[in-house]
Backbone as CSV, one residue per row, in Angstrom:
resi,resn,N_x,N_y,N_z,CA_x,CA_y,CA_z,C_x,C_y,C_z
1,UNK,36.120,249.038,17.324,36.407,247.966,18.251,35.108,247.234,18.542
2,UNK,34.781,245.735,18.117,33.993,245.134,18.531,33.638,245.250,19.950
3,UNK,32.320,244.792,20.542,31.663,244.351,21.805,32.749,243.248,22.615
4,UNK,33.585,242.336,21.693,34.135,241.414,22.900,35.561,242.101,23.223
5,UNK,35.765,243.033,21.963,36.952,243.638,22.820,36.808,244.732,23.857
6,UNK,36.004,245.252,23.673,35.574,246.828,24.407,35.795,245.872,25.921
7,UNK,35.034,244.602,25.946,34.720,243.885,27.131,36.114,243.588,28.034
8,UNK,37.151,242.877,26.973,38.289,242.729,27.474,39.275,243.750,27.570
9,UNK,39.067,244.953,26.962,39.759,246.344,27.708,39.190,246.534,29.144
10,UNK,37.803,246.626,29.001,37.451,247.316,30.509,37.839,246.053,31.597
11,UNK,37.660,244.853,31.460,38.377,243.772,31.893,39.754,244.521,32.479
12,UNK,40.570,244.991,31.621,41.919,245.300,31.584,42.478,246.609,32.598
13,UNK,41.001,247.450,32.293,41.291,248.963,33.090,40.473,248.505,34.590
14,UNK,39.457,247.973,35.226,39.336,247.163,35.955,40.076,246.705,36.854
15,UNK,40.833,245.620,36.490,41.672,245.193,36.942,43.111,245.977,37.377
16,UNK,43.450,247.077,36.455,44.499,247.894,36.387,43.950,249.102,37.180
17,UNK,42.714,249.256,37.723,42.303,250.317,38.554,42.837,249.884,39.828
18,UNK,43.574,249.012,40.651,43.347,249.043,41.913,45.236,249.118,41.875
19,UNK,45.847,250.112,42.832,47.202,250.428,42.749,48.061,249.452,43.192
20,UNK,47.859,248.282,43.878,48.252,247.657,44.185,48.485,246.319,43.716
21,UNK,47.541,246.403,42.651,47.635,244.871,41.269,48.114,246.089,40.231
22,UNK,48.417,247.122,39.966,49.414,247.632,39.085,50.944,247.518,39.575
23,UNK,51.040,247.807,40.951,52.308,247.316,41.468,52.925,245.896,40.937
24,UNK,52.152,245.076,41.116,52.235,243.813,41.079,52.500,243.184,39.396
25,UNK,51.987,243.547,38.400,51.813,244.042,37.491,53.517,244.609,36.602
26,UNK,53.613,245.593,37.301,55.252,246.248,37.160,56.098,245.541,37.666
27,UNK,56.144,244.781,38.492,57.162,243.909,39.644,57.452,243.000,39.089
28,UNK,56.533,241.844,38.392,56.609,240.835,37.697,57.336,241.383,36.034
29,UNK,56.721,242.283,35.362,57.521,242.762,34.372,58.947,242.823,34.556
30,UNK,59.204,243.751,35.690,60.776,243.695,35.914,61.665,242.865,36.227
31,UNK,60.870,241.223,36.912,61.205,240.308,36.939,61.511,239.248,35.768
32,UNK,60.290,239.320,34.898,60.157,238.177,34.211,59.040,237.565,34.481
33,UNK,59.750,236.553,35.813,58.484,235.676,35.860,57.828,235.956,37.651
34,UNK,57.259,235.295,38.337,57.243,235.600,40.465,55.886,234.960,40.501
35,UNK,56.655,234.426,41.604,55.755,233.617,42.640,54.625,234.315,43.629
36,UNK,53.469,234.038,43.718,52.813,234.835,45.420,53.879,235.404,46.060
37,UNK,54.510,233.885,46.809,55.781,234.145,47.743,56.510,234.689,48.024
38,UNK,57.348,234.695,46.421,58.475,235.684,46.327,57.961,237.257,46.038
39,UNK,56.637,237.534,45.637,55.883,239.168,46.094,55.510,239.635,47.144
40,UNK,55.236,238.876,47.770,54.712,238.754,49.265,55.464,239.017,50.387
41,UNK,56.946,238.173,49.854,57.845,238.339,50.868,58.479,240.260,50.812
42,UNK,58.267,240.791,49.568,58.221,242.248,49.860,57.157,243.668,49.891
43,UNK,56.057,242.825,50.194,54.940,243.314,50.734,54.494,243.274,52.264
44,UNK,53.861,243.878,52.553,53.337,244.040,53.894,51.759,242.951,54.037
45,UNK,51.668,242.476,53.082,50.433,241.695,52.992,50.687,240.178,52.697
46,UNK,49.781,239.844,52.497,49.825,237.652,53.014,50.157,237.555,51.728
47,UNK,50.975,236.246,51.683,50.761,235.186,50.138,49.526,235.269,50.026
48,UNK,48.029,234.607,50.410,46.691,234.364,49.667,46.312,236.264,49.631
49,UNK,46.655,236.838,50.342,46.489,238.314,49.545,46.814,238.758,48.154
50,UNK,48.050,238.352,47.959,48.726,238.494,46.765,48.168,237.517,45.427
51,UNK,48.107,236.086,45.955,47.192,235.604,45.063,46.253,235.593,44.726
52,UNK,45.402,236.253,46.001,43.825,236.651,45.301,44.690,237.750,44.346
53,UNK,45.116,238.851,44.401,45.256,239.800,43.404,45.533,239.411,42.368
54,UNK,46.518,238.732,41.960,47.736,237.729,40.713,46.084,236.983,40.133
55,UNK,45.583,236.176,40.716,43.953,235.771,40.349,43.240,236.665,39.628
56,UNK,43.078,237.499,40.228,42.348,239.156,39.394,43.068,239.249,38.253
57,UNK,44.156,239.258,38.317,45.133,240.014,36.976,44.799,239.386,35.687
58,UNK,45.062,237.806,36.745,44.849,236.814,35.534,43.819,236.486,34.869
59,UNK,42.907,236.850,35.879,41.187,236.812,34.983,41.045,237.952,33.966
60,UNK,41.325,239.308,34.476,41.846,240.110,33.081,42.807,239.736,31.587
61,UNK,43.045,239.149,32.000,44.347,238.155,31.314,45.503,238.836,30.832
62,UNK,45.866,239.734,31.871,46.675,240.419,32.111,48.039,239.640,32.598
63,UNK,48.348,238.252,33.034,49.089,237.515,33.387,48.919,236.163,33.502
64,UNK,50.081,235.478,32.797,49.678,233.632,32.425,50.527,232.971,33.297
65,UNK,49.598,232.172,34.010,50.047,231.203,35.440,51.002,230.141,34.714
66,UNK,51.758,229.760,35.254,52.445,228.514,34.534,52.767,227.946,36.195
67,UNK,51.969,226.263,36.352,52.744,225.812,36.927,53.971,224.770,37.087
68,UNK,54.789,224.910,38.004,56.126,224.881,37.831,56.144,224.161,39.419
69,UNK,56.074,222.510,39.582,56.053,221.735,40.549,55.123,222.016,41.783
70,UNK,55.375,222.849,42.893,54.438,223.028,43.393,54.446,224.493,43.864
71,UNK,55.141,225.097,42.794,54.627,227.200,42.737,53.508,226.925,41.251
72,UNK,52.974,228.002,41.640,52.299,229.141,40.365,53.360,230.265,39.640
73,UNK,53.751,229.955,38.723,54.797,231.398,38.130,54.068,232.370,37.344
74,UNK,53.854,233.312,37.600,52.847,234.066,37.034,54.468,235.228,35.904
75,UNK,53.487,235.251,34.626,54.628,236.171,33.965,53.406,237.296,33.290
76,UNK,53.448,238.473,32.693,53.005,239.432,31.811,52.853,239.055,30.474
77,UNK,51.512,239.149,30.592,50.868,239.161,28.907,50.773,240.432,28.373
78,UNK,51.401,240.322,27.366,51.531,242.058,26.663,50.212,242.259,26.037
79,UNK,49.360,241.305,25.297,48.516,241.301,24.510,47.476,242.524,24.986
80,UNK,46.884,241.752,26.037,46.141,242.970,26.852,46.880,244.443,26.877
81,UNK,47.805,244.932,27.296,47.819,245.739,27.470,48.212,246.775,26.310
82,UNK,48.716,246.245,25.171,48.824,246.812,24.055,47.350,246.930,23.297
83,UNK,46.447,245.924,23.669,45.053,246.951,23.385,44.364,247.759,24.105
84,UNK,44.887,247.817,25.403,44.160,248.945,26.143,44.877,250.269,25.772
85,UNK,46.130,250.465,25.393,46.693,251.197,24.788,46.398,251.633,23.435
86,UNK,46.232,250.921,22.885,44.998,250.776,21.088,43.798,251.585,21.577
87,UNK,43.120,251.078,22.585,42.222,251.928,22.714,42.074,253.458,23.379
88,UNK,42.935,253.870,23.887,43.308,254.994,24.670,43.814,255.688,23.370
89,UNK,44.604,255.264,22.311,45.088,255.897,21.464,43.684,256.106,20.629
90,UNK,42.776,255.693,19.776,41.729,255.678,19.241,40.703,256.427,20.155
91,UNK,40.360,256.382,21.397,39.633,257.380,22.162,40.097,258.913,22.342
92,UNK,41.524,259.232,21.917,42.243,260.396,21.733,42.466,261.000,20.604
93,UNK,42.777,260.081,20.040,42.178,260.436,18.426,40.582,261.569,17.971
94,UNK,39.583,260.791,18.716,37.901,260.911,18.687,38.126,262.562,19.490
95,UNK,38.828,262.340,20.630,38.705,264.072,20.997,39.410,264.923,20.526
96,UNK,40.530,264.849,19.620,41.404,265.504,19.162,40.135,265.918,17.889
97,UNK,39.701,265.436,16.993,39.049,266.044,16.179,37.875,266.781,16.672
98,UNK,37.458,265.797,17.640,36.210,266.904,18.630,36.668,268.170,18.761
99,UNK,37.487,268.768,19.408,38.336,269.766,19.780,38.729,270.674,19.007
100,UNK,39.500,270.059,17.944,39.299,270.823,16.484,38.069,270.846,15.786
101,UNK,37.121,270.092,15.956,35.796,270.839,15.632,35.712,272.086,16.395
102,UNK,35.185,271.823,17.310,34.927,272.975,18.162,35.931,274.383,18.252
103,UNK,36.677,274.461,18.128,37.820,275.183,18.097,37.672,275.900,16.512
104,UNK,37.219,275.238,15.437,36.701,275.802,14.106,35.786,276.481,14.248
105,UNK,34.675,275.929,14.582,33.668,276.287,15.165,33.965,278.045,16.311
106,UNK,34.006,277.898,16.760,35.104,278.963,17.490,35.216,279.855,16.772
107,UNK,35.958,279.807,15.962,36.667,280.866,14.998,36.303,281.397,14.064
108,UNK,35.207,280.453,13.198,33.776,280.882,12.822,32.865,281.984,13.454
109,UNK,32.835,281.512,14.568,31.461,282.705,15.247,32.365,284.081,15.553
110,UNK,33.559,284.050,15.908,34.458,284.983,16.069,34.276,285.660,14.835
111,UNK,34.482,285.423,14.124,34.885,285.881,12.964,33.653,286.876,12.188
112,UNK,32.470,286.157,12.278,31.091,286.615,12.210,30.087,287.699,13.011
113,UNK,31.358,287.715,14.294,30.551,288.598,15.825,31.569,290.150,15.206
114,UNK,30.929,290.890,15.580,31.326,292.671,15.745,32.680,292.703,16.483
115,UNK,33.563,293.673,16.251,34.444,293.581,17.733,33.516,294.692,18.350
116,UNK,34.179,294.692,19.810,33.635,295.844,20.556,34.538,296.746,21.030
């Protein structure tokens, strides 16, 4: 994985670290598309709360604003998150053979030691 992607994963986990722009995140998925407003109105927190967050997401580019007269419709970009997933899969990969190194390794020295 190149330098500009590594950049736009952690961009991605970042942004996806705070539980409450993952909420937001899932809500809109299950929707489709949502307004501040219409998130807001089932939150305990302000419209400009919610849009600073939806702002965050979108700077991850985790979600594409479309405006639509005088709302913001924010919908889910898969792109992002199917490479942060690319990369979680490829970083699991790297310890799975680690592991089975070591674990060879293991069985080696076992094998070489006395019993007692």
């Amino acid at each position: 994985m190149g330098t500009s992607a590594r950049l736009e994963v952690e961009a991605v986990f970042d942004a996806l670290g705070d539980p409450g722009r993952r909420a937001l995140v899932a809500s809109i998925a299950d929707r489709g598309t949502a307004t501040a407003t219409e998130l807001a109105a089932e939150l305990p927190v302000t419209r400009q709360a919610v849009a600073k967050q939806l702002g965050a997401l979108a700077d991850a580019g985790l979600l594409h604003a479309t405006r639509v007269g005088r709302e913001t419709r924010y919908e889910v970009t898969s792109q992002p998150l199917r490479d942060a997933a690319g990369w979680l899969v490829e970083v699991g990969a790297q310890w799975d053979e680690r592991l089975a190194a070591l674990g060879r390794s293991l069985t080696r020295a076992r094998a070489g030691r006395p019993s007692s």
